[in-house]
Biopython code that builds the backbone (N, CA, C, O; Angstrom):
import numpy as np
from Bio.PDB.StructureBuilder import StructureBuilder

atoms = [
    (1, "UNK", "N", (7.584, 17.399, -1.967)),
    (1, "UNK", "CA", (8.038, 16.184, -1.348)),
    (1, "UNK", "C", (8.836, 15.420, -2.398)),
    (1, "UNK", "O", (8.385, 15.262, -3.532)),
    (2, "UNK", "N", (10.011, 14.949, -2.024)),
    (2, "UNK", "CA", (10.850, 14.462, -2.899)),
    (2, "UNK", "C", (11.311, 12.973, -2.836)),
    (2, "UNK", "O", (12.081, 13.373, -1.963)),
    (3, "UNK", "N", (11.613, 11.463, -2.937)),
    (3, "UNK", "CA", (12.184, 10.525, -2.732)),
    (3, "UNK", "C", (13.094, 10.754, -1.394)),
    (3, "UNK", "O", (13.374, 9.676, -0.869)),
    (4, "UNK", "N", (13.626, 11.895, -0.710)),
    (4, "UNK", "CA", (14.954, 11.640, -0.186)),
    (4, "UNK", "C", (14.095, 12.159, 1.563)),
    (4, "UNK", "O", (14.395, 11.833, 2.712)),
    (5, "UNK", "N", (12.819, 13.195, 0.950)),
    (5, "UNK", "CA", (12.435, 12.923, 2.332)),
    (5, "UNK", "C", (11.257, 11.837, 2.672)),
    (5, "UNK", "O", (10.552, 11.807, 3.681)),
    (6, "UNK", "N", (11.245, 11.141, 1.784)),
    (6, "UNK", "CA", (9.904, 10.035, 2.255)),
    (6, "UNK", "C", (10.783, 8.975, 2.734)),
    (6, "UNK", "O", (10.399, 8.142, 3.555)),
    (7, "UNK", "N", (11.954, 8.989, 2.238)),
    (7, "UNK", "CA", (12.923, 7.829, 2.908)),
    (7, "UNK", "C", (13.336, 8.277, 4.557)),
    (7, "UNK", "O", (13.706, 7.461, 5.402)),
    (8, "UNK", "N", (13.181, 9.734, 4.786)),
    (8, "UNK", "CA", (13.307, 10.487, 5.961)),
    (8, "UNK", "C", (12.001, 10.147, 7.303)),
    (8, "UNK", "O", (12.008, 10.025, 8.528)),
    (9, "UNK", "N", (11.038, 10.101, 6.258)),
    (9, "UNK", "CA", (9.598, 9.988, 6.990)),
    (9, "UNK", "C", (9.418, 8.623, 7.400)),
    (9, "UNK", "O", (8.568, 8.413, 8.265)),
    (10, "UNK", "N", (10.280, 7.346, 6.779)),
    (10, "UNK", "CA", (10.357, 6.236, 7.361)),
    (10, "UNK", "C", (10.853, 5.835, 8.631)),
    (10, "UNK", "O", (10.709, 4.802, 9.284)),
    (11, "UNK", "N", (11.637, 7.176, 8.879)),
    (11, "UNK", "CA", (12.558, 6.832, 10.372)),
    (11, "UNK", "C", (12.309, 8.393, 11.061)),
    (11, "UNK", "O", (13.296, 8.794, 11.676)),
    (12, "UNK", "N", (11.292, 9.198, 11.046)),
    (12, "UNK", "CA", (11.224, 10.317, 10.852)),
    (12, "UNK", "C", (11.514, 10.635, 12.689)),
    (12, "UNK", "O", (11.527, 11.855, 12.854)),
    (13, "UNK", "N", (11.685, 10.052, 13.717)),
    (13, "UNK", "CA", (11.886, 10.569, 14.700)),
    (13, "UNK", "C", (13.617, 10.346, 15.072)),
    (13, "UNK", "O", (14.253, 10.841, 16.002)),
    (14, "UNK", "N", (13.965, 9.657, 14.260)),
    (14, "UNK", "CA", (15.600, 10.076, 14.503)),
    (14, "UNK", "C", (15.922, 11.155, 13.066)),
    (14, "UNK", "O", (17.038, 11.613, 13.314)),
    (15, "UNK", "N", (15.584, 11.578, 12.094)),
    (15, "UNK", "CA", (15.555, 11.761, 11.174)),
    (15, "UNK", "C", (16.131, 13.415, 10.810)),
    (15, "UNK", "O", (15.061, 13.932, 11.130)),
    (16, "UNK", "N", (16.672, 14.172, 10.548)),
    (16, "UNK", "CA", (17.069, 15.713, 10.435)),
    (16, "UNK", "C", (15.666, 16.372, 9.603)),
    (16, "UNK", "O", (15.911, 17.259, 8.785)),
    (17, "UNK", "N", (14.479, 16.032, 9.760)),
    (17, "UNK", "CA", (13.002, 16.899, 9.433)),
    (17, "UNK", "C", (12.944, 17.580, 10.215)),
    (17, "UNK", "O", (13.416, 17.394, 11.337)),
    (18, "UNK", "N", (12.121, 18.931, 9.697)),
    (18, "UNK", "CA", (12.315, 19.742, 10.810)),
    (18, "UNK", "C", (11.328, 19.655, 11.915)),
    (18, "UNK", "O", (10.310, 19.220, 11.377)),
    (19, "UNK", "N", (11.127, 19.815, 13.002)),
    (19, "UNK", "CA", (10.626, 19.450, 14.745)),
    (19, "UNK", "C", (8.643, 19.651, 14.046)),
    (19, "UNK", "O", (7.723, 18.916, 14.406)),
    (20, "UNK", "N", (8.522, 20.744, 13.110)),
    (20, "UNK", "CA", (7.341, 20.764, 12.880)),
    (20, "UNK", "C", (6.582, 19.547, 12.320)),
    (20, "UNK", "O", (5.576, 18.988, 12.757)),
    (21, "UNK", "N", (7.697, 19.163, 10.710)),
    (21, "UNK", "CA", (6.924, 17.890, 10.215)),
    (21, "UNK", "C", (7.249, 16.561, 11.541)),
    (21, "UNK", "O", (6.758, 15.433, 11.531)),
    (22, "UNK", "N", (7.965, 16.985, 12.332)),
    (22, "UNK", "CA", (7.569, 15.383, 12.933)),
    (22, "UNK", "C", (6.699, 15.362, 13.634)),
    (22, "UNK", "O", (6.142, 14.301, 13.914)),
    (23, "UNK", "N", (6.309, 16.567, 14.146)),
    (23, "UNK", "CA", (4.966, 16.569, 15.330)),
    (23, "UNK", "C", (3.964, 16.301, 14.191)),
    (23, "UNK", "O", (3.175, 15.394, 14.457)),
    (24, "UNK", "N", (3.824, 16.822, 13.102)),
    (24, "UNK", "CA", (2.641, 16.418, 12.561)),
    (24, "UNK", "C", (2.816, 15.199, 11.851)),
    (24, "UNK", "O", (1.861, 14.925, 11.124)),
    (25, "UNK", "N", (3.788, 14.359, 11.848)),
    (25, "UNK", "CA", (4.126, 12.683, 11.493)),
    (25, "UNK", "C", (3.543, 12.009, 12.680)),
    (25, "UNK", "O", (2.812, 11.024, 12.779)),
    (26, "UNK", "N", (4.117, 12.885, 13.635)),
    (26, "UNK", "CA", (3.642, 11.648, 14.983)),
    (26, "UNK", "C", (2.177, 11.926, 15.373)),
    (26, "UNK", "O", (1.665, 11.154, 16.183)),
    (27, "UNK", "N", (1.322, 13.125, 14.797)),
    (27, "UNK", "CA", (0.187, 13.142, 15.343)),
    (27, "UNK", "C", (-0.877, 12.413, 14.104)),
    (27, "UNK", "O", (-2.091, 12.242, 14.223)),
    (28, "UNK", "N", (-0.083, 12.085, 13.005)),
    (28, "UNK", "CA", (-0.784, 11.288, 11.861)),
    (28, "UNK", "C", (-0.492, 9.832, 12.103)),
    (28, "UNK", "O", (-1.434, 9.068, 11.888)),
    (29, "UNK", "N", (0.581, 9.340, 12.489)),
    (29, "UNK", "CA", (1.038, 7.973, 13.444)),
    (29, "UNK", "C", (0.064, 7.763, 14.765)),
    (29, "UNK", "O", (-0.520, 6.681, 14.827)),
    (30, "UNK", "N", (-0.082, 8.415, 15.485)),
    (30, "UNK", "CA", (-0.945, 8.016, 16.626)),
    (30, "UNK", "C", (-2.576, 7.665, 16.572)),
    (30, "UNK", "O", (-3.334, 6.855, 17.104)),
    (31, "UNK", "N", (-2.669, 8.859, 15.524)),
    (31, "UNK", "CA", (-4.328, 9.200, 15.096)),
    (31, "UNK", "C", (-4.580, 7.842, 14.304)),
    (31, "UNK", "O", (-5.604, 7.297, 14.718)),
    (32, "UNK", "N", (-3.873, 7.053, 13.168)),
    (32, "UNK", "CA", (-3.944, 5.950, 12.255)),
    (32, "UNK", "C", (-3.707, 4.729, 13.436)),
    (32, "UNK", "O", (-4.597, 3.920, 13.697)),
    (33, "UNK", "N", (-2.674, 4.723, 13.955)),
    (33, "UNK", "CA", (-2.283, 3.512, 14.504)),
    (33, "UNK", "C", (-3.020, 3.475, 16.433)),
    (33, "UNK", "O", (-2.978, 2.475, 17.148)),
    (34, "UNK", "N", (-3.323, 4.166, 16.642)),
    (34, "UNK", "CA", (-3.666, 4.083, 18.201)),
    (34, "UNK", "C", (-5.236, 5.151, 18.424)),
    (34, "UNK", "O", (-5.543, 5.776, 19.439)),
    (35, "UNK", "N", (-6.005, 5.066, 17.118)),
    (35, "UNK", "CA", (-6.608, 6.031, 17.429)),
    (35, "UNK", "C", (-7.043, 7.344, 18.490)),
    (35, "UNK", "O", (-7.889, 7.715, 19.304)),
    (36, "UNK", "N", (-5.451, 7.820, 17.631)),
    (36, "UNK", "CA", (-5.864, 8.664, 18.648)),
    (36, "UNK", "C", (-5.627, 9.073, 20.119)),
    (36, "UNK", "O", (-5.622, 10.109, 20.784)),
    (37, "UNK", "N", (-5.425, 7.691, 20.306)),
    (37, "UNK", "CA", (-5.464, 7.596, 22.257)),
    (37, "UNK", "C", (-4.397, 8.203, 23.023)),
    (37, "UNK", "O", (-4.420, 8.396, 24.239)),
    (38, "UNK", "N", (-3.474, 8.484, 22.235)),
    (38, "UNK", "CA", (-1.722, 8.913, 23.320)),
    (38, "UNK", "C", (-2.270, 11.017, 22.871)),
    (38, "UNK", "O", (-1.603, 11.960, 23.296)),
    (39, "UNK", "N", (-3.281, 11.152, 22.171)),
    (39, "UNK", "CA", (-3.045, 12.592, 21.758)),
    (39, "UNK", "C", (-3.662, 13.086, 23.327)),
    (39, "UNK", "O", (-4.873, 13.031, 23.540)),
    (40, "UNK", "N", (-2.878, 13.476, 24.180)),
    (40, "UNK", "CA", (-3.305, 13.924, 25.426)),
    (40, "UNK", "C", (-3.057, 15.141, 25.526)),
    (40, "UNK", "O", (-3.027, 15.671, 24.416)),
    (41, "UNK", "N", (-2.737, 16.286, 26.910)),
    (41, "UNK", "CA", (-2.389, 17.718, 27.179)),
    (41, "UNK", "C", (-1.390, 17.878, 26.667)),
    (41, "UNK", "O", (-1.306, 18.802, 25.858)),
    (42, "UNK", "N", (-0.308, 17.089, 26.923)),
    (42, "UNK", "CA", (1.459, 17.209, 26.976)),
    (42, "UNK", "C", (1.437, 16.969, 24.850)),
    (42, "UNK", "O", (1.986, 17.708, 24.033)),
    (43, "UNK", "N", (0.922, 16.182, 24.677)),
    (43, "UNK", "CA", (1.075, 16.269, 22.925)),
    (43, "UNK", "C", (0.431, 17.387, 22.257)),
    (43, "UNK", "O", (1.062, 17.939, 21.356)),
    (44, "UNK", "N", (-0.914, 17.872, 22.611)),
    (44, "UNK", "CA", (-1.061, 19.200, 22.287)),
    (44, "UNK", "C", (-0.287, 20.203, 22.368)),
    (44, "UNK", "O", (0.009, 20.880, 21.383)),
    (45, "UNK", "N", (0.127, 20.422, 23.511)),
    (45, "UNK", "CA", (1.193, 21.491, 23.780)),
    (45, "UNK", "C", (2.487, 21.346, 22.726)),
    (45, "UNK", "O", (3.001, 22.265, 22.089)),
    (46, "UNK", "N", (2.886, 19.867, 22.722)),
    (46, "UNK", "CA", (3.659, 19.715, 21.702)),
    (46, "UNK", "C", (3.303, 20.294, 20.141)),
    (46, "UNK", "O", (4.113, 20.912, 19.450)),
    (47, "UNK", "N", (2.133, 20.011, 19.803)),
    (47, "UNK", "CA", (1.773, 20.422, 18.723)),
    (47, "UNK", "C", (1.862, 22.009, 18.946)),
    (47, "UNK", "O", (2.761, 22.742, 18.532)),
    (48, "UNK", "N", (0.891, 22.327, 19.584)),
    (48, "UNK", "CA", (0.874, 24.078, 19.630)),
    (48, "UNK", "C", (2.105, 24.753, 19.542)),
    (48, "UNK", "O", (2.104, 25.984, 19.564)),
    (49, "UNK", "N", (3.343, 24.008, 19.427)),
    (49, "UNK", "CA", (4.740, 24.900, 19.669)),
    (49, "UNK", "C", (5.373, 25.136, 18.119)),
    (49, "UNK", "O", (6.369, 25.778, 17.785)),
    (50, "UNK", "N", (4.380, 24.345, 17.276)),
    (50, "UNK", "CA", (4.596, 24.539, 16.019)),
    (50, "UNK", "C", (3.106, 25.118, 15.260)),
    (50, "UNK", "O", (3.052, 25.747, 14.204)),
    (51, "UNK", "N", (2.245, 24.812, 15.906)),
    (51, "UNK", "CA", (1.226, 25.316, 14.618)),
    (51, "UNK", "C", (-0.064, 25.480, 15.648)),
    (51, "UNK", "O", (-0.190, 24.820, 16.680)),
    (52, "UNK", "N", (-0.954, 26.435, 15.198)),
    (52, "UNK", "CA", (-1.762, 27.555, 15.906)),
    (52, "UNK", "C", (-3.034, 26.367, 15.704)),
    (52, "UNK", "O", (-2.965, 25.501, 14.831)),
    (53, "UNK", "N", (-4.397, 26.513, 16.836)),
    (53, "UNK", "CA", (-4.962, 26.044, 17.425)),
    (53, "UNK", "C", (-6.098, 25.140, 15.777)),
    (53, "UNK", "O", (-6.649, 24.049, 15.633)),
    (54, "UNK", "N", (-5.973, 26.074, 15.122)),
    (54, "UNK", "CA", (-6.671, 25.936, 14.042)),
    (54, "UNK", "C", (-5.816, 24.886, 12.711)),
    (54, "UNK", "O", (-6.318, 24.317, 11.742)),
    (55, "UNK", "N", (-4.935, 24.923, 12.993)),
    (55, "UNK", "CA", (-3.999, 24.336, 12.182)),
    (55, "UNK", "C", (-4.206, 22.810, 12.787)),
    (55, "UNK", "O", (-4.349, 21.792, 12.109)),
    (56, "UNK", "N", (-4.191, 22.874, 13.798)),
    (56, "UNK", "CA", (-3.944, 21.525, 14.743)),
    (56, "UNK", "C", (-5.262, 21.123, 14.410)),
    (56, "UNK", "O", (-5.072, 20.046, 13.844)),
    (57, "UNK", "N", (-6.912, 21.409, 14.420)),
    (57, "UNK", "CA", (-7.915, 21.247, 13.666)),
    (57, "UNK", "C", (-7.607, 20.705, 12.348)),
    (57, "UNK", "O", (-7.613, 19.480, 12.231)),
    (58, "UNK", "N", (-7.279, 21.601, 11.113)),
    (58, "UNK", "CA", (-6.986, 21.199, 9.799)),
    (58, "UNK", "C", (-5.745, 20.043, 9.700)),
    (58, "UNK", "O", (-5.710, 19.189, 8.814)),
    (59, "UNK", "N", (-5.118, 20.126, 10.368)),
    (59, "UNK", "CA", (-4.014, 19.097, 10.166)),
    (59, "UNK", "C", (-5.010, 17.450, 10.503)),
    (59, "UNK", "O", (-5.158, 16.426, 9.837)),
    (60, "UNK", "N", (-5.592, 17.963, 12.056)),
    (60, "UNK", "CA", (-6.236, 16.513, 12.149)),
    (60, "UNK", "C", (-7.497, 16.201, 11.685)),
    (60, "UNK", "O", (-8.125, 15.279, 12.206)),
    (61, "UNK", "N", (-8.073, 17.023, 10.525)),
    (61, "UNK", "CA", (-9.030, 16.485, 9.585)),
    (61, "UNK", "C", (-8.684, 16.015, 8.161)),
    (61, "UNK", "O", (-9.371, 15.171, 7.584)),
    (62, "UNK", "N", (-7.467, 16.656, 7.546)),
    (62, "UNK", "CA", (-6.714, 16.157, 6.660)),
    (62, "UNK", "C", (-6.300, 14.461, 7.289)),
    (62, "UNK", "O", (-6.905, 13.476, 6.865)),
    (63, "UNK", "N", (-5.574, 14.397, 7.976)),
    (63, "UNK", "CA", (-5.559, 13.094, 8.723)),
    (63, "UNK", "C", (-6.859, 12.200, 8.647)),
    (63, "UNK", "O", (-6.924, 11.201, 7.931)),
    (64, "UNK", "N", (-7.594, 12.522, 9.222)),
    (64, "UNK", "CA", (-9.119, 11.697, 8.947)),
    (64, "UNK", "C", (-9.626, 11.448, 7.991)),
    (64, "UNK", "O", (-10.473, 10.563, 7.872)),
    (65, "UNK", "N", (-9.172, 12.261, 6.997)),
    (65, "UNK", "CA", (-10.096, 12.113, 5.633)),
    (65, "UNK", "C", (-9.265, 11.160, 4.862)),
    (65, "UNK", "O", (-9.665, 10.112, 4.355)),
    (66, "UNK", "N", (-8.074, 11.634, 4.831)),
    (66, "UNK", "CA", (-6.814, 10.654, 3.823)),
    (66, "UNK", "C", (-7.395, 9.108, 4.609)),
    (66, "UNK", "O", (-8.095, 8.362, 3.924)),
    (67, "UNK", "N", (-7.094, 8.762, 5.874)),
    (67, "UNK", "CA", (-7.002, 8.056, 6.561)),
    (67, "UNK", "C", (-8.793, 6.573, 6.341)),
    (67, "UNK", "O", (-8.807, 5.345, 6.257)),
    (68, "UNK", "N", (-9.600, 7.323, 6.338)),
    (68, "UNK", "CA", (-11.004, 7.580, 5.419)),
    (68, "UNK", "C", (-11.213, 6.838, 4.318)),
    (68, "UNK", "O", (-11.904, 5.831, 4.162)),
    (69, "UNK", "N", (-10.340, 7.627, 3.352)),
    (69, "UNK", "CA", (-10.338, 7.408, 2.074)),
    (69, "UNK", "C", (-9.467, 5.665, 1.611)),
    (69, "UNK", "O", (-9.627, 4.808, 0.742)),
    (70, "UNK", "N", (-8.707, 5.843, 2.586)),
    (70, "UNK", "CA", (-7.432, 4.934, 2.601)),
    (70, "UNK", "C", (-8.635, 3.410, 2.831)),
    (70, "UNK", "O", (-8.682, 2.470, 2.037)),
    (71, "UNK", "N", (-9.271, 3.505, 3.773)),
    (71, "UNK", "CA", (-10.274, 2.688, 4.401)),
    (71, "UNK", "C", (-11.315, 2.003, 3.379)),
    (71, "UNK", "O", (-11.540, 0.840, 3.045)),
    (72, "UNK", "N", (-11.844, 3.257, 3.040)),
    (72, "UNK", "CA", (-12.755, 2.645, 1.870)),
    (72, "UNK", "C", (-12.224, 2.021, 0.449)),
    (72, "UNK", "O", (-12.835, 1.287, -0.328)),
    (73, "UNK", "N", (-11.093, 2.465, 0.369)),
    (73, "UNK", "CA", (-10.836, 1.633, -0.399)),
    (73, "UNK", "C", (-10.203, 0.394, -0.620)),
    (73, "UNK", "O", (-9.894, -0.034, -1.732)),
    (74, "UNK", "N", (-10.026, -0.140, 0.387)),
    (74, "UNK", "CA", (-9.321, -1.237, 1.528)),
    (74, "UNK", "C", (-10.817, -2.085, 0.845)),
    (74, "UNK", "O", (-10.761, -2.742, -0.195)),
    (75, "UNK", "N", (-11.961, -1.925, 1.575)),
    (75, "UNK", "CA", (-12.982, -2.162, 1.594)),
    (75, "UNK", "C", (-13.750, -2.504, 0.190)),
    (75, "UNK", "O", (-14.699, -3.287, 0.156)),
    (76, "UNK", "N", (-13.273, -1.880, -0.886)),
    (76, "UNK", "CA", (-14.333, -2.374, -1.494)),
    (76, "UNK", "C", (-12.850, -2.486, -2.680)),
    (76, "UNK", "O", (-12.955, -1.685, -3.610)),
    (77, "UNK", "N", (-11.610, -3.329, -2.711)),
    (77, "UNK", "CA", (-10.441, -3.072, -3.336)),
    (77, "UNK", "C", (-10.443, -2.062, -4.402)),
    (77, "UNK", "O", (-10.821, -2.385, -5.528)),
    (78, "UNK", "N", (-10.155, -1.182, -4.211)),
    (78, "UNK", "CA", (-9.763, 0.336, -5.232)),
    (78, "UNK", "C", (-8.033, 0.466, -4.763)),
    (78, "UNK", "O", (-7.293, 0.746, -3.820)),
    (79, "UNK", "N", (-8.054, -0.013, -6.352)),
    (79, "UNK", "CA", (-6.453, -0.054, -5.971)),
    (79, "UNK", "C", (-5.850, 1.135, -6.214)),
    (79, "UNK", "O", (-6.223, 1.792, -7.186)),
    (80, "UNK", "N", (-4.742, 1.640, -5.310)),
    (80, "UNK", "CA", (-3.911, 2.801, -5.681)),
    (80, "UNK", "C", (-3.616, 3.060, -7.334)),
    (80, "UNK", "O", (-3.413, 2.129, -8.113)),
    (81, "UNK", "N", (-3.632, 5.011, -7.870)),
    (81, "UNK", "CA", (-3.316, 5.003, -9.108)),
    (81, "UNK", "C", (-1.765, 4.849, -9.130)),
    (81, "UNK", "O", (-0.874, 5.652, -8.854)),
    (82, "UNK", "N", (-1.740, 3.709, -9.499)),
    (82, "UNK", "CA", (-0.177, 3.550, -9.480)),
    (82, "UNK", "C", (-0.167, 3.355, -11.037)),
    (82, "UNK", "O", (-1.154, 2.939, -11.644)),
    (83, "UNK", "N", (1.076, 3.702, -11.666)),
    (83, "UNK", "CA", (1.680, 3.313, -12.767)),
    (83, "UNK", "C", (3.246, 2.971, -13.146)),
    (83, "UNK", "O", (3.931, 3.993, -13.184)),
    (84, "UNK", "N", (3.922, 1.819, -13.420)),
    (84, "UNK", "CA", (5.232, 1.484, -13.244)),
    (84, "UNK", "C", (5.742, 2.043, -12.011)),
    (84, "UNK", "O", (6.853, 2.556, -11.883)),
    (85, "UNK", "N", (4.600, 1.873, -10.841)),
    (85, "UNK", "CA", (5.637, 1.522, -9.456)),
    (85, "UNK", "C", (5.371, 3.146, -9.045)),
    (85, "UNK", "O", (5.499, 3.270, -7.827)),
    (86, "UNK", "N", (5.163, 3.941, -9.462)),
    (86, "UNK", "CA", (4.555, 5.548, -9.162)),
    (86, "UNK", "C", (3.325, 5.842, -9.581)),
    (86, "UNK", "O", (2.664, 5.654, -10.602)),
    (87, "UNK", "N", (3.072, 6.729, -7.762)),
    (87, "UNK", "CA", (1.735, 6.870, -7.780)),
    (87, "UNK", "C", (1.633, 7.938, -9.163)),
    (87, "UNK", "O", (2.703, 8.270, -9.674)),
    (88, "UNK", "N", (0.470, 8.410, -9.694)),
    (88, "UNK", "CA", (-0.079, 8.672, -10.707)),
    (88, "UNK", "C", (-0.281, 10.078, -10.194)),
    (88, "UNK", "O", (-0.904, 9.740, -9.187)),
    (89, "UNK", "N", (-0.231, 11.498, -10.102)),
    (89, "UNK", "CA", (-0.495, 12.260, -9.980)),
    (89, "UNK", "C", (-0.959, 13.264, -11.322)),
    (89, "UNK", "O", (-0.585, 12.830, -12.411)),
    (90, "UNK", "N", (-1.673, 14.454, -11.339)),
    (90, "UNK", "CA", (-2.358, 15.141, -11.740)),
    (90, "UNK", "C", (-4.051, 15.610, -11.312)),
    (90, "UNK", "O", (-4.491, 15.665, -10.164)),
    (91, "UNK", "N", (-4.637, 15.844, -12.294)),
    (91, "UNK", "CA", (-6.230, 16.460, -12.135)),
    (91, "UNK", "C", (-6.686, 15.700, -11.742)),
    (91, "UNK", "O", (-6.182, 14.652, -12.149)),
    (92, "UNK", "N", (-7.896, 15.473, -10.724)),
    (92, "UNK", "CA", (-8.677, 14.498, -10.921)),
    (92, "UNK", "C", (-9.748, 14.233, -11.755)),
    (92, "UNK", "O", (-10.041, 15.190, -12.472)),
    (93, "UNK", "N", (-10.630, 12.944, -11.933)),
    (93, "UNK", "CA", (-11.372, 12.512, -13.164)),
    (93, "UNK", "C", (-12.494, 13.516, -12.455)),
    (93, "UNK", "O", (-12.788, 13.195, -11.303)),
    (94, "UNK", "N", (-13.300, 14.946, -13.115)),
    (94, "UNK", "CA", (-14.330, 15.671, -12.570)),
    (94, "UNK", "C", (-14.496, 16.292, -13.568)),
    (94, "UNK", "O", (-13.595, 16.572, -14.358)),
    (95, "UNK", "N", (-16.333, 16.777, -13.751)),
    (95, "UNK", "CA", (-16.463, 16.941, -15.202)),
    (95, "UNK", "C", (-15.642, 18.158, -15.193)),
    (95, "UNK", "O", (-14.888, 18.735, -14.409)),
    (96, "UNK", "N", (-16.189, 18.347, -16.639)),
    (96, "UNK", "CA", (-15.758, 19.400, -17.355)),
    (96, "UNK", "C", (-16.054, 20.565, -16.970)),
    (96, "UNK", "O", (-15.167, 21.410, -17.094)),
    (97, "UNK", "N", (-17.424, 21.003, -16.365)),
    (97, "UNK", "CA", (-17.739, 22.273, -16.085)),
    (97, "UNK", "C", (-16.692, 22.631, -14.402)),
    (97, "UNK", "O", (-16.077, 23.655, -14.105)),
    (98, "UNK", "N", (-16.839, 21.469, -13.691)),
    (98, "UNK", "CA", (-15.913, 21.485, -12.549)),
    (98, "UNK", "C", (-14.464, 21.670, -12.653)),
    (98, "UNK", "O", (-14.011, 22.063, -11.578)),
    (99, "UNK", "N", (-13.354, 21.493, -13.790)),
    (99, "UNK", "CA", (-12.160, 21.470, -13.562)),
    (99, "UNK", "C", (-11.683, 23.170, -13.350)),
    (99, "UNK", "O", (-10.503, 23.110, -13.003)),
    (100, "UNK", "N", (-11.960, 24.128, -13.392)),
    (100, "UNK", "CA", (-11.191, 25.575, -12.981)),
    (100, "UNK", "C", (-11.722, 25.646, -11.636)),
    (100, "UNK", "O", (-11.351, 26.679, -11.078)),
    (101, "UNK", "N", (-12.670, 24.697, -10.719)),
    (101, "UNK", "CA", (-12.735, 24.939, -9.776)),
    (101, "UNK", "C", (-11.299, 24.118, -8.849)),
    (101, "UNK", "O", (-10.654, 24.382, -7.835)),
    (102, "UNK", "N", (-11.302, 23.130, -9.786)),
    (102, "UNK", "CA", (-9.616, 21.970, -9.310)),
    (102, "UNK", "C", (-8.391, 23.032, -9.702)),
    (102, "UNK", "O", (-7.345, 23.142, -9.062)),
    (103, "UNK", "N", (-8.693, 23.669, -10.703)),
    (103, "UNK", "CA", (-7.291, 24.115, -10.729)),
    (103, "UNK", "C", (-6.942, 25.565, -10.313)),
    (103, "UNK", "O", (-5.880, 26.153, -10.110)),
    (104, "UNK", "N", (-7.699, 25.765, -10.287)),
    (104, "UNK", "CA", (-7.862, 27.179, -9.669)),
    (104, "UNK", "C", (-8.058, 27.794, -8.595)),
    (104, "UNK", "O", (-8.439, 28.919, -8.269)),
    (105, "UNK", "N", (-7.635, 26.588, -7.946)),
    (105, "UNK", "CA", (-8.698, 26.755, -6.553)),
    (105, "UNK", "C", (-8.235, 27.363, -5.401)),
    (105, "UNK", "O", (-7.289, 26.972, -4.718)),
    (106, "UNK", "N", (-8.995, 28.419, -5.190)),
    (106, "UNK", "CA", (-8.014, 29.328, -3.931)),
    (106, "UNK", "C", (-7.073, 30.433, -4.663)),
    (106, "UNK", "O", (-6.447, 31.279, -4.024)),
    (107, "UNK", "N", (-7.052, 30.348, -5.780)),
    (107, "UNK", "CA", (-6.114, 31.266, -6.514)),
    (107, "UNK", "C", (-6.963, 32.824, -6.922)),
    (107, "UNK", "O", (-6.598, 33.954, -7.243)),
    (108, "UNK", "N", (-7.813, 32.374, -6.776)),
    (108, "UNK", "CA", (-9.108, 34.075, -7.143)),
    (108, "UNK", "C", (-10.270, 33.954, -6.778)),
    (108, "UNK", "O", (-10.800, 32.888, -6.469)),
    (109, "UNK", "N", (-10.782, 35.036, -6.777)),
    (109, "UNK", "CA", (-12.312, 34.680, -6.031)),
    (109, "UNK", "C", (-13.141, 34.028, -7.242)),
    (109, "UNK", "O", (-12.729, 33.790, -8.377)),
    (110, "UNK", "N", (-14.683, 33.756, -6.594)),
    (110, "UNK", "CA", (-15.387, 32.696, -7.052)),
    (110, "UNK", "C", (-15.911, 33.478, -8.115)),
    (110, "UNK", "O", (-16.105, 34.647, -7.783)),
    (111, "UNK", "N", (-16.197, 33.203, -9.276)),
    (111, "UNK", "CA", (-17.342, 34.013, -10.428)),
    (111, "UNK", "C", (-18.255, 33.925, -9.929)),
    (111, "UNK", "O", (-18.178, 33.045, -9.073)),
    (112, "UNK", "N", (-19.587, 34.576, -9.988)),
    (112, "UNK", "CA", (-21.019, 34.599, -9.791)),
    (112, "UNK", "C", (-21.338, 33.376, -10.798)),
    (112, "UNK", "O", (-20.674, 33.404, -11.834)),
    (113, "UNK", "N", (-22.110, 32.474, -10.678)),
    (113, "UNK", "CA", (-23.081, 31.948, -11.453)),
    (113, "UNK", "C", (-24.054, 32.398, -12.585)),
    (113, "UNK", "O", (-24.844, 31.591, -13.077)),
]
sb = StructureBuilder()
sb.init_structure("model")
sb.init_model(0)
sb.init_chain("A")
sb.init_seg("    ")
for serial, (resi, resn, name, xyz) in enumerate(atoms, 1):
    if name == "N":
        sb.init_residue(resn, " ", resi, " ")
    sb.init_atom(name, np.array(xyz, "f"), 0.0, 1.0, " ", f" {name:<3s}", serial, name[0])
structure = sb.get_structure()
């Protein structure tokens, strides 16, 4: 994700993204702002024309959780890692014995214990 499409994602239904990211813009827009309520037959189907039954699952639990997270920290003020105006990306703060499970993750199977 780059500066030129988040400026895209601001207007993302007139926008040249492709038909997939906007169904899943507008099903992260409805789910945040209307809980939910407009996701009926005719928007599923919409969704399903881009991404398989399970995807549409993971897409709308990623949604819930960000959405979640966003909440609680609303709630108890946890301010974004921002630094000079950009968010802060890298590892997250997790011990030490935990980080090859962050970085590694999905890349090889699990060691035995």
């Amino acid at each position: 994700m780059d500066e030129e499409m988040i400026e895209k994602m601001l207007d993302y239904r007139n926008s040249d993204l492709p038909e997939r990211t906007k169904a899943a813009l507008s099903l992260a827009e409805d789910f945040i702002l209307n809980h939910a309520n407009n996701v009926d037959d005719a928007f599923m189907d919409r969704l399903k024309e881009h991404f398989t039954e399970d995807q549409v699952v993971e897409l709308t639990i990623g949604i819930g959780i960000w959405d979640a997270v966003h909440k609680f920290n609303n709630v108890f003020d946890v301010p974004p890692p921002v630094d000079e105006g950009l968010f802060i990306v890298g590892l997250p703060d997790v011990p030490e014995d935990m980080r090859q499970h962050v970085t590694d993750a999905g890349n090889e199977p699990a060691k035995p214990l």
